[in-house]
C-alpha positions as CSV (number, residue, x, y, z in Angstrom):
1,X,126.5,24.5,117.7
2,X,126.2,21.1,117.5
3,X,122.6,19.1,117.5
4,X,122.3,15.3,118.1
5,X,119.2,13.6,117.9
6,X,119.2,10.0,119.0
7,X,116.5,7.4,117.7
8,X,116.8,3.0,117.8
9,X,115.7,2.4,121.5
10,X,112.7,0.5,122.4
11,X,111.6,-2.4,124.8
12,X,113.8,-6.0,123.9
13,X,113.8,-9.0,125.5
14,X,116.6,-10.5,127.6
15,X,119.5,-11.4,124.6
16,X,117.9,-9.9,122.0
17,X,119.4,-6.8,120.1
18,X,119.0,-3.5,119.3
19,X,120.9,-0.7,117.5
20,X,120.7,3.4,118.1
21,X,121.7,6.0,116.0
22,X,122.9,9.2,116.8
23,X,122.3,11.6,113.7
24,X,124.7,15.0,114.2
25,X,123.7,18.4,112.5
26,X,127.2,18.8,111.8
27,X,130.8,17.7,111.7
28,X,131.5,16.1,115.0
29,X,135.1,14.9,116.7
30,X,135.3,12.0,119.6
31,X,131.3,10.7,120.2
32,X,130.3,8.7,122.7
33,X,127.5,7.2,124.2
34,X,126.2,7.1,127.8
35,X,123.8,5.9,130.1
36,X,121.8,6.6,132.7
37,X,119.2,4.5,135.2
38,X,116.8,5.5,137.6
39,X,118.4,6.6,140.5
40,X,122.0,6.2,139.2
41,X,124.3,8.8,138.4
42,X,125.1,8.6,134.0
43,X,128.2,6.2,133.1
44,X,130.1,5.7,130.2
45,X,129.3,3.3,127.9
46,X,131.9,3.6,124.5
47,X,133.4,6.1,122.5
48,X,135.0,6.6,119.6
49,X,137.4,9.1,117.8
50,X,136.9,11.1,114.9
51,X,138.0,8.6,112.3
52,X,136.6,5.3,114.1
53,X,140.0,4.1,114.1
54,X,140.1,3.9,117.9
55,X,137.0,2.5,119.8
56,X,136.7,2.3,124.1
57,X,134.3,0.7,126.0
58,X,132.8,0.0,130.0
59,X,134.1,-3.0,131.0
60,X,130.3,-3.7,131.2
61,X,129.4,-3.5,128.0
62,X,132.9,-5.2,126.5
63,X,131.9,-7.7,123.6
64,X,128.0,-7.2,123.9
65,X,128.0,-3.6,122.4
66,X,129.5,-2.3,119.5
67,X,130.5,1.8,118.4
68,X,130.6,2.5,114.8
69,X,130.6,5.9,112.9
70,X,129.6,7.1,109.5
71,X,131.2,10.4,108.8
72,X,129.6,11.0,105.5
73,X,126.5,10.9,107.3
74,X,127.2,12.8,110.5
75,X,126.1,9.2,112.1
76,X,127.4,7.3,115.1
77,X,125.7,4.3,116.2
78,X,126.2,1.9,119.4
79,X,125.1,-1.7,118.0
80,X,123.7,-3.6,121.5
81,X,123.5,-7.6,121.8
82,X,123.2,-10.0,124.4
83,X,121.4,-7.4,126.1
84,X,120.5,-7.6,129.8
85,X,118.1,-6.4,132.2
86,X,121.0,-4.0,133.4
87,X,121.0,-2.2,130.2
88,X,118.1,-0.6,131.1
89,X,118.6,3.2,130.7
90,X,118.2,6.7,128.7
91,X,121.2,6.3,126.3
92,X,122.5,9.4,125.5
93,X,124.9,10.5,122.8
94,X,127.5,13.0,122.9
95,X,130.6,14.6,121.1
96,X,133.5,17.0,121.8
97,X,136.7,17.7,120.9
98,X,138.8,15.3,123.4
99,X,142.7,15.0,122.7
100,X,143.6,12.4,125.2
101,X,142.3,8.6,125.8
102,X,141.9,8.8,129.3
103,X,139.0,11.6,128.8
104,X,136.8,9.4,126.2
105,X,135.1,7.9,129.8
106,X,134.8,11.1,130.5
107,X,130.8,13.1,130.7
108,X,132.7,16.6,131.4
109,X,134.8,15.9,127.8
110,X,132.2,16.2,125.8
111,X,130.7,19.7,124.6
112,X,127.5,18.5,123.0
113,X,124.7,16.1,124.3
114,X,121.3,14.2,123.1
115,X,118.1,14.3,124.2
116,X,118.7,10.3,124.7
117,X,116.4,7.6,124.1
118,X,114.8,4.8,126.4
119,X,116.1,1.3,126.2
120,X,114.1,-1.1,127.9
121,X,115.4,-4.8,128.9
122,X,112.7,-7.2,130.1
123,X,114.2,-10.2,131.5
């Protein structure tokens, strides 16, 4: 059993920046981080594999946000600029064993999930 525990969010202005972390109990495979707003279902936000070598991301997000991984720390973190009122959501993180690219988008991949963490954007 794996445990993540997400921490970074907070309230930011419009274009400002923030990072989370996602801090794993354990050696993880593909993580990923998603999102979810009032009264929306939760969407994808990025991903990465195992080694960080491959990276996906929502069209949304494309160029604002940034997944990174620190395997000797169990660590992956989703680096957020240019923020927008829109990014207002829980993030959560999660990881699984997924095999093919077309699952990273994927909720139903992933076998472990945070607790997530607010991120408020005031515009």
């Amino acid at each position: 059993q794996v445990q993540l525990v997400e921490s970074g969010g907070g309230l930011v202005q419009a274009g400002g920046s923030l990072r989370l972390s996602c801090a794993a109990s354990g050696r993880t495979f593909a993580m990923g981080w998603f999102r979810q707003a009032p009264g929306k279902e939760r969407e994808f936000v990025a991903a990465t594999n195992w080694s960080g070598g491959s990276t996906y991301y929502a069209d949304s997000v494309k160029g604002r946000f940034t997944i990174s991984r620190d395997n000797a720390k169990n660590t992956v973190y989703l680096q957020m600029n240019s923020l927008k009122s829109e990014d207002t959501a829980v993030y959560y993180c999660a990881a699984g064993h997924i095999y093919y690219s077309r699952d990273y988008a994927r909720a139903e991949a992933y076998e472990y999930w945070g607790q997530g963490t607010q991120v408020t954007v005031s515009s």
